[in-house]
Backbone as JSON, one array per atom type, in Angstrom:
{
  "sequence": "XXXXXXXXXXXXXXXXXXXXXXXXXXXXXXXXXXXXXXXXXXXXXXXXXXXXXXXXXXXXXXXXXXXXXXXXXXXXXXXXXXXXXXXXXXXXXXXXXXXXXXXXXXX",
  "N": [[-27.84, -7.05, -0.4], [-27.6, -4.63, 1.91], [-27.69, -1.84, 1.86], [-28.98, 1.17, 2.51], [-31.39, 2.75, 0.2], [-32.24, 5.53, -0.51], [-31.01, 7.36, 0.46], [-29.73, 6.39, 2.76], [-27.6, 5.06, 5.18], [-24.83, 3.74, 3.8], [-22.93, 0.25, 3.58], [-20.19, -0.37, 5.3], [-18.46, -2.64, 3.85], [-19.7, -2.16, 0.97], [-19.14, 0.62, 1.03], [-16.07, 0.98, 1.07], [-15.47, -1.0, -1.49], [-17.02, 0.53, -3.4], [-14.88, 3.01, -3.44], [-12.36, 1.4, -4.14], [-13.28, 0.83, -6.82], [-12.1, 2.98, -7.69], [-10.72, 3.22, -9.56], [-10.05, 1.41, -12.22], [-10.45, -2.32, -10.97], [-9.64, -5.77, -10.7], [-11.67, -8.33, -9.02], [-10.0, -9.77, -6.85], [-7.98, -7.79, -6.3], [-9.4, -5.65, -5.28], [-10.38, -7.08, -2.92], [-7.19, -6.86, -1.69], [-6.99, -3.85, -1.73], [-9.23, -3.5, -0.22], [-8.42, -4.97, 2.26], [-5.72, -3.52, 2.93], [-6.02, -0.76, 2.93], [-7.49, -0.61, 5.36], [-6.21, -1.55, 7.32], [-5.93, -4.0, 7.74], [-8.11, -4.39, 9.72], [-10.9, -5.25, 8.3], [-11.52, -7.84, 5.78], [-12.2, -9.25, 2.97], [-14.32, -11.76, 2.12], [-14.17, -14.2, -0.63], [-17.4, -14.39, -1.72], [-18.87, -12.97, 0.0], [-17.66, -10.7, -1.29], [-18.49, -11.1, -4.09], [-20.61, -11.2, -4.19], [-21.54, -8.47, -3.36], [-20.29, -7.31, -5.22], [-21.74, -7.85, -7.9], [-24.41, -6.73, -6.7], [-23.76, -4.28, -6.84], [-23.46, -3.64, -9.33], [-25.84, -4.05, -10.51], [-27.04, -2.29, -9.61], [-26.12, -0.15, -11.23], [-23.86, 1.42, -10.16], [-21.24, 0.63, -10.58], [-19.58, -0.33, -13.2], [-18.52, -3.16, -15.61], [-15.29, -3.12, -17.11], [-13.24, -3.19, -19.76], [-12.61, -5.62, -22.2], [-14.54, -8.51, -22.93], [-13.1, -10.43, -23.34], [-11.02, -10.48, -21.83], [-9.36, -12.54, -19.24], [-9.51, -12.25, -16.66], [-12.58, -10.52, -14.68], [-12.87, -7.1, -14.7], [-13.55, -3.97, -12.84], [-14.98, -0.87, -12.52], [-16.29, 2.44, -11.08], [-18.82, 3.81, -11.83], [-20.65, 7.06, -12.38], [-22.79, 7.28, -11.21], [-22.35, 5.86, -8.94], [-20.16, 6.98, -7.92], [-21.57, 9.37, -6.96], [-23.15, 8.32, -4.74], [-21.2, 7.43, -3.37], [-19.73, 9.91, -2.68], [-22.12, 11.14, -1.31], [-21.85, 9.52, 0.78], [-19.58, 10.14, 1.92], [-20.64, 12.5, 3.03], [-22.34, 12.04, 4.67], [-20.92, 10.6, 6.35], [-19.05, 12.21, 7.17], [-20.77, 14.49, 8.76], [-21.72, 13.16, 10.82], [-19.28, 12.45, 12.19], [-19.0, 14.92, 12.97], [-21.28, 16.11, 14.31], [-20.11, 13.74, 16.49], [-17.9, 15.05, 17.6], [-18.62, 17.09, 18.61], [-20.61, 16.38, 20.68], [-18.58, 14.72, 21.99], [-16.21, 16.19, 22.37], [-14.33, 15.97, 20.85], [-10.97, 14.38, 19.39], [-8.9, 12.68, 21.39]],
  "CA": [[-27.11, -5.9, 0.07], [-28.43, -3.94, 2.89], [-27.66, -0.55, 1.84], [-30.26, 2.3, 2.21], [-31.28, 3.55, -1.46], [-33.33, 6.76, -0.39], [-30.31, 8.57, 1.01], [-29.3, 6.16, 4.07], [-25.96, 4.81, 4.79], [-23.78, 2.07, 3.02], [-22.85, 0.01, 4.43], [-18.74, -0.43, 5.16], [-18.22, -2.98, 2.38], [-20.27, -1.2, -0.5], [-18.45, 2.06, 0.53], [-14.66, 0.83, 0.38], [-15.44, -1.33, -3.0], [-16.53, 1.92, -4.45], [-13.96, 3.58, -3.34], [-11.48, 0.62, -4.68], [-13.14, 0.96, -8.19], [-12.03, 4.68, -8.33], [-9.79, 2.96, -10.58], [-10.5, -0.42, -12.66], [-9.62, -3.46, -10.77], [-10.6, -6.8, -10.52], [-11.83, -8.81, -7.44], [-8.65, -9.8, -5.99], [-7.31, -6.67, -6.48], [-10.54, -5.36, -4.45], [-9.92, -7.48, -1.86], [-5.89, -6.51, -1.16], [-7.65, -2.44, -1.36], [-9.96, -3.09, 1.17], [-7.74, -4.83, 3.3], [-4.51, -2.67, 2.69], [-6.79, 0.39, 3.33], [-8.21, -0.65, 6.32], [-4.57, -1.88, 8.05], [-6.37, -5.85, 7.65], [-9.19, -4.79, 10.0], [-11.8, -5.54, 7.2], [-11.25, -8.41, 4.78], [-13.54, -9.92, 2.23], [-13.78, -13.14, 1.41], [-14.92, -14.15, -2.0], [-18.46, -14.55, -1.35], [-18.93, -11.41, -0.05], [-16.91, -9.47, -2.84], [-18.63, -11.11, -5.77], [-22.18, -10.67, -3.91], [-21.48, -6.68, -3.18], [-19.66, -6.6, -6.98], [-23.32, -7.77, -8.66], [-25.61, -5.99, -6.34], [-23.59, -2.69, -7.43], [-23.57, -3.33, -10.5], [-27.11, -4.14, -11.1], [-27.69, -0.68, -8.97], [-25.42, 0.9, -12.11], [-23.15, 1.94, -9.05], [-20.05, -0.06, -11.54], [-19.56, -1.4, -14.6], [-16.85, -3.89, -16.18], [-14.06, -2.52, -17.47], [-12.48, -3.69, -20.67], [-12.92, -6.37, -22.88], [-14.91, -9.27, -22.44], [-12.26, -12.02, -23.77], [-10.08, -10.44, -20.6], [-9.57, -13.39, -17.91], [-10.34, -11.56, -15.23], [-12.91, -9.51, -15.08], [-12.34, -5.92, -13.88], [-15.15, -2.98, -12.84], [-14.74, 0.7, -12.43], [-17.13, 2.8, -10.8], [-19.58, 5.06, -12.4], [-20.56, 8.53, -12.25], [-24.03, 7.13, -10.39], [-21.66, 5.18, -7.83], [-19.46, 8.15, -7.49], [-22.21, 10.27, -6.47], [-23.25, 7.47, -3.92], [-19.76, 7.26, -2.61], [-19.83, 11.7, -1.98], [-23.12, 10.88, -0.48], [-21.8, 8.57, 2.16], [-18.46, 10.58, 2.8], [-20.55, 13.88, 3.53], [-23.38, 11.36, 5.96], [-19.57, 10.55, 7.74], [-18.44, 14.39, 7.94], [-21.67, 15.02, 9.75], [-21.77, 12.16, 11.61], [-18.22, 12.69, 13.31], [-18.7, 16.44, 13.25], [-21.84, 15.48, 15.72], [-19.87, 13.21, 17.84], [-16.84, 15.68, 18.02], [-19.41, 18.34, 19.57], [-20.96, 15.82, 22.07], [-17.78, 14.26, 22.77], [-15.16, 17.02, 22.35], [-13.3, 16.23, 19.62], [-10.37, 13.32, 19.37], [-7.87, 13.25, 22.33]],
  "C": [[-28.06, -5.02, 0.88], [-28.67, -2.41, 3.16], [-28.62, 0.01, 1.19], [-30.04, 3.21, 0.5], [-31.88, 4.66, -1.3], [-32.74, 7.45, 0.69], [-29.54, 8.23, 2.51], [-27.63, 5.66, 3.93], [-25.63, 3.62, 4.51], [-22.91, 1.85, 3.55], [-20.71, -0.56, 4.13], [-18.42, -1.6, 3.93], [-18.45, -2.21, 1.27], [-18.99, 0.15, -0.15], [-16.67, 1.99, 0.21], [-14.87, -0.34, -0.93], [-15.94, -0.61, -3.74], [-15.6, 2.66, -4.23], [-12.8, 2.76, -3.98], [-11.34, 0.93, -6.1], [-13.06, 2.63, -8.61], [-11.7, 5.17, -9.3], [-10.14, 1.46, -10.96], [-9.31, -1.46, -12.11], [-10.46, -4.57, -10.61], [-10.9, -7.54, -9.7], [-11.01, -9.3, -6.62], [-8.19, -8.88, -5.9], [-8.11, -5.61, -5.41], [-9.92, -5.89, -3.1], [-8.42, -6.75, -1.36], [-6.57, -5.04, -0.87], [-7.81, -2.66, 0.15], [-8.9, -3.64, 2.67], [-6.04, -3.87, 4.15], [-4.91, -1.33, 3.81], [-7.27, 0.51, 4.73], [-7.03, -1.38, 7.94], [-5.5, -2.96, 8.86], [-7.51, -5.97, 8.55], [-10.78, -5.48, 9.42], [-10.9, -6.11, 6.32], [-12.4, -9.0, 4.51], [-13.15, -11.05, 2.05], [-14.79, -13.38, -0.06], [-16.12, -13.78, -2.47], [-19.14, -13.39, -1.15], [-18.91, -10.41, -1.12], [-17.88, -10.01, -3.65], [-20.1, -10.73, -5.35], [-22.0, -9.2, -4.12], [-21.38, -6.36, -4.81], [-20.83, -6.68, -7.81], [-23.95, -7.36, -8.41], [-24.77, -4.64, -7.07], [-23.57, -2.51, -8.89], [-24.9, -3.64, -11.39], [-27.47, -2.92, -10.52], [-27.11, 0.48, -10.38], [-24.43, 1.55, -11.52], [-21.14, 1.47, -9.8], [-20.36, -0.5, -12.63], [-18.65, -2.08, -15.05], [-16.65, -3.15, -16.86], [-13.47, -3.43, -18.45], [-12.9, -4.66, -21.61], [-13.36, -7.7, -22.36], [-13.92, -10.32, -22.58], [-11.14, -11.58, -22.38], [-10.39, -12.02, -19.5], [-9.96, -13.22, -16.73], [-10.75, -10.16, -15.82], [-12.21, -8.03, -13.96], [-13.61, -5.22, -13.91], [-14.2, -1.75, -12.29], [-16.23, 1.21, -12.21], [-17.68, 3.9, -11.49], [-20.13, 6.32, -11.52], [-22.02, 8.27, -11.11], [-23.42, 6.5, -8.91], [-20.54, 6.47, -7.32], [-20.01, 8.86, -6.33], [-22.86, 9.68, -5.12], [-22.31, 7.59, -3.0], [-19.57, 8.6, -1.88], [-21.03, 11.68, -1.61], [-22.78, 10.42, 1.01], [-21.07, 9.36, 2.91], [-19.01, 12.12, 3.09], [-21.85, 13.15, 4.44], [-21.97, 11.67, 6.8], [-19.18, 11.74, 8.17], [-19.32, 14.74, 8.81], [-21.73, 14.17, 10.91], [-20.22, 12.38, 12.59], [-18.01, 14.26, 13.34], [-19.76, 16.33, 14.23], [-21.25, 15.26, 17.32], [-18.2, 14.16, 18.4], [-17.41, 16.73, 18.61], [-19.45, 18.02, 20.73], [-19.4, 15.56, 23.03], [-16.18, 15.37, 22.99], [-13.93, 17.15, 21.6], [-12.06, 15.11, 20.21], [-9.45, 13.32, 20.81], [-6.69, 12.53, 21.98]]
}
């Protein structure tokens, strides 16, 4: 995973699969999010998702959700992935409050 840990930005996967687990779901369920959310420009494919879903959750950024005898697993994001996630979305506020100076704002 290629996302900056010392305050840089994350990268569009990581930030809509924390945003997915705002609420516990499990990696299919991830997937439909991100692509739902994103009106199908961004889709994951497995590979992806389950890489991003273990790097965040070895960062502590998620944790599973529920019981282990569940069939599928599920993850929900923690209070350390939260704070990650209102990290990124106040980099983006500045970042298009920037380019709405230079450029003049949406037309």
């Amino acid at each position: 995973m290629r996302d900056a840990v010392s305050g840089g930005a994350l990268t569009e996967v990581t930030f809509y699969v924390l945003l997915a687990l705002c609420q516990p779901r499990h990696g299919y369920a991830v997937m439909q999010f991100v692509e739902s959310e994103t009106g199908g420009r961004l889709t994951l494919g497995a590979g992806t998702l389950y890489g991003a879903l273990n790097a965040l959750e070895d960062r502590g950024w998620i944790a599973r959700y529920g019981t282990e005898t569940d069939r599928r697993k599920e993850y929900v994001i923690t209070d350390a992935g939260r704070q990650a996630a209102e990290r990124e979305l106040s980099r983006l506020h500045a970042l298009v409050s920037t380019a709405e100076k230079i450029l003049g704002g949406a037309k």
